[in-house]
Every structure is written in structure tokens, then in C-alpha cells.
N, C-alpha and C positions, 0 to 999 in steps of 0.2 A: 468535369474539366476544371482547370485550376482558374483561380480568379487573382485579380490583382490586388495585391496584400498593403493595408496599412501600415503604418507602421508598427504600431502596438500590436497588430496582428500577425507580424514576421517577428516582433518578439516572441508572441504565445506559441507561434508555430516552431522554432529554433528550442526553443526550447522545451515544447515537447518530445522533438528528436531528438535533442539529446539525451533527454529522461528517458526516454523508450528504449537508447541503446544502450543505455549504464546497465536498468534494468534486463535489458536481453545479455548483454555480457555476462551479469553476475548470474542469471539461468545457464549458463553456459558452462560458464566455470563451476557451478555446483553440480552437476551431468554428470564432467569431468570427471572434476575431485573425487564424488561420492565413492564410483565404484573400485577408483584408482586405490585412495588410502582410508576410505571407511568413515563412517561417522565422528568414531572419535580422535580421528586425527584430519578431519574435515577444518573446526574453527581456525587453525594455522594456516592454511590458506587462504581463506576465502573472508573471515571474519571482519578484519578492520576494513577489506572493501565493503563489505556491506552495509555495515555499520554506517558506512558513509553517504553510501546510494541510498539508506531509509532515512533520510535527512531530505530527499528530493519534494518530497509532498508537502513539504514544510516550506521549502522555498519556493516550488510552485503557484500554492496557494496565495501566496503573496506578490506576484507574480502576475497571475491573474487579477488580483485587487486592485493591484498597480495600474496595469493594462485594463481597460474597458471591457468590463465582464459580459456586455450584451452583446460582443464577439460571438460569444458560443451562447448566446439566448439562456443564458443563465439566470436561475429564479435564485434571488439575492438572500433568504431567510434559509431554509432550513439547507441548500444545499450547500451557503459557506462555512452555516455552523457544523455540520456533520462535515466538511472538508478541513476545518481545521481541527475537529476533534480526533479526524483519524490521522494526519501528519500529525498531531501533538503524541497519541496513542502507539504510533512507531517508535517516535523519538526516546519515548518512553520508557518504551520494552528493551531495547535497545542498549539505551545509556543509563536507565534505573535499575534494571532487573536484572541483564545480562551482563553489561560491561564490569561491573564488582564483583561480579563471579563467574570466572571466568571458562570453569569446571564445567558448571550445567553447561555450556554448549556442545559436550562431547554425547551429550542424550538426544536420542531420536526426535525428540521436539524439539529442538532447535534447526534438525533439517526439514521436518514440517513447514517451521515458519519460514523460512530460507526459500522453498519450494512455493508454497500457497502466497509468499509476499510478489516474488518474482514474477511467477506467470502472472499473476491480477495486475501489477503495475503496467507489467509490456504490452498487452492488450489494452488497457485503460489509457496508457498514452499514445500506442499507435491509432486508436480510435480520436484521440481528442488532436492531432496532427492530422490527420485524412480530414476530420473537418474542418478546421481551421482553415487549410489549405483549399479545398475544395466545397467545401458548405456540407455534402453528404460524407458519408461513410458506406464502403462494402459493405451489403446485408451480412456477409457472415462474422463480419468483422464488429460491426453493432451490434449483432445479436452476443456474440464474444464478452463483448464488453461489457451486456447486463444480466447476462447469464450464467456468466463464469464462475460466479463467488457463490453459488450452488456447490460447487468442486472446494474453492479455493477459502473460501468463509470458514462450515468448520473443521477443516486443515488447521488454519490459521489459528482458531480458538483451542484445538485441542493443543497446536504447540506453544503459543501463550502461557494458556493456565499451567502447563507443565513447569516451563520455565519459573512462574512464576513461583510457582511451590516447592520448586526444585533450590530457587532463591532464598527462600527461606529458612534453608539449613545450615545456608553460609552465611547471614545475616548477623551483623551484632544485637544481642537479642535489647527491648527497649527504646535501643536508636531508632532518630528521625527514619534514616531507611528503612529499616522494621517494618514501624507503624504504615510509612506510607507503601510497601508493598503488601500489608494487610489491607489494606484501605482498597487496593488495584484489585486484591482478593476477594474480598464482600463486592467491590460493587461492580468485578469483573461480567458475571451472567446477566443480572438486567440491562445491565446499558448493551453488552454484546447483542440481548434479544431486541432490546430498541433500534438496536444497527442494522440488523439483520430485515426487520419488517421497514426500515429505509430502503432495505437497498430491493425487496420484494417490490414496495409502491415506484422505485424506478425505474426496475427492469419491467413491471407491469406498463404504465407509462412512455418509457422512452425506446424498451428494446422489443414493442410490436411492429410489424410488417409496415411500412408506409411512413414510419416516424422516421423525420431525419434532423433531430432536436437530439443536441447532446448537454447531460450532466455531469456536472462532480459529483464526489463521493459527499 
């Protein structure tokens, strides 16, 4: 049953549905797009909205800081540091890698990311909205939320590092970019497996039968 919301709490919640619909839109529109005009003529489409909607994690996050994070019984260390590492890590791929070259996104790993970014958000914010709103979450829908990145994880890694290396070719060689999408390159896999055994002790943790405690990423 739904409960009567704070205020800070009708912000977290408002603005979880809106982040769940950007992200359900842009799944939408890549469905469309894909089969309509093909991968590489996919980015003219769809591109600058998404570019814009992987900016939401970012705001979010702060968002939540803002708003009283014991809303969502949030544990304050490792889940804001890994919440702001992976909005920074969107931002990044995003506006470091992809946006100055604008080619690689006509390669099958840019609709990887596209795909594995989109479903993991829309599940991850209708999940963090259903509890806001009502304290629990639908079992299928929490299980959703911490089980999904099994699928949507390494999607997500193999269209990353693609881009990344795909970035490379159009890079000025030396340059600040260069170097720092070298840097993205070395220390892409351990921090990715760091990520990965987070989000295993969450989904162990927050998405078994009976638990109605929600995380960020």
C-alpha cells in the first residue's frame, strides 16, 4: 500500500519516474531504430538522446545526497562510492570515448551499451520508485533489479571496451585524450571485476526472498 510521502521523499520518488521513463523511452526507441535502419545508421537517431539520459545517474546520485538517504535505508560507504563511480563511468564513456569519435558508434558495441545501459537503468529505477512509494518492491521486480546485471554487466563491458579501443584509432596520438583513454584501457578489467563482485554481494544481500531493503549501485 502506498504511504504518505515527505517531502524529500516525493522528490526521490518523482524523480525516480522520471529517470525510469527517459530510460524506458530510449529502450524503446533503440527496438525501433535497430531493425528499422541498422546499426550504423542507428547513432543519428538515437545518440544525442542518450547521451543525455546517461547523465541521469549522475544527477540522481546527488539527488539522493540532497534528500535524506536513510529514505531508502541506504548504507552510506561503499554503496555512494560505487554510485558515484558508475554515473562518473557513464559520463565518461559517453562524453570521453564516444562523443569525439563519433564513427565508433556505427559498431555493434555501441548498441551493446545502448541495450545493457537501458534495460539495467529501467528496472533499477522502477525498483527504487515502487519503494519509495510504498517501502516494498514486487518480488519479481527486486529480484530484477539485482539479478539483471548477470545479462546486462558483461553486455555492458564488452561494449565499453570495444568503444574504447575502437577510440583509439581516432585519437590524437600523445594527447591528454590518448593518454587518458589508455589509462580507462589498463585499468578498465580490475576495477570492471571489482564492480562486478559489488554488485554479486548485493544481489546476495538485498535481492533474496524476504528482503525488502533497497540499494544503489
Amino acid at each position: 500500500m502506498p504511504y504518505s510521502l515527505s517531502f524529500p521523499e516525493k522528490c526521490l520518488f518523482y524523480v525516480n519516474i522520471v529517470a525510469m521513463t527517459l530510460w524506458f523511452c530510449c529502450l524503446v526507441r533503440f527496438m525501433v531504430l535497430l531493425p528499422l535502419v541498422g546499426r550504423r545508421f542507428l547513432p543519428g537517431g538515437i545518440a544525442d538522446f542518450f547521451h543525455t539520459v546517461a547523465l541521469i545517474p549522475l544527477l540522481t546520485y546527488f539527488v539522493v545526497r540532497i534528500t535524506k538517504w536513510n529514505v531508502l535505508k541506504l548504507r552510506k560507504n561503499a554503496v555512494f562510492s560505487w554510485g558515484l563511480f558508475n554515473a562518473l563511468h557513464m559520463a565518461w564513456i559517453c562524453y570521453g570515448v564516444i562523443y569525439p569519435h563519433p564513427k565508433i558508434a556505427k559498431h555493434t558495441t555501441y548498441s551493446l551499451i545502448l541495450f545493457s545501459w537501458c534495460v539495467s537503468n529501467t528496472i533499477q529505477y522502477a525498483h527504487y520508485a515502487f519503494f519509495v512509494k510504498t517501502k516494498r518492491s514486487p518480488t519479481w521486480l527486486r529480484w530484477s533489479a539485482y539479478n539483471s546485471f548477470y545479462l546486462t554487466f558483461p553486455l555492458g563491458v564488452i561494449g565499453e571496451l570495444g568503444q574504447i579501443f575502437l577510440s583509439l584509432t581516432f585519437v590524437e596520438e600523445a594527447s591528454f585524450l590518448d593518454w587518458s583513454i589508455r589509462l580507462t584501457a589498463v585499468l578498465f578489467v580490475p576495477v570492471a571485476y571489482a564492480f562486478y563482485k559489488h554488485l554479486r554481494e548485493k544481489a546476495a544481500y538485498h535481492g533474496r526472498p524476504g528482503r525488502n531493503s533497497v540499494a544503489r549501485q
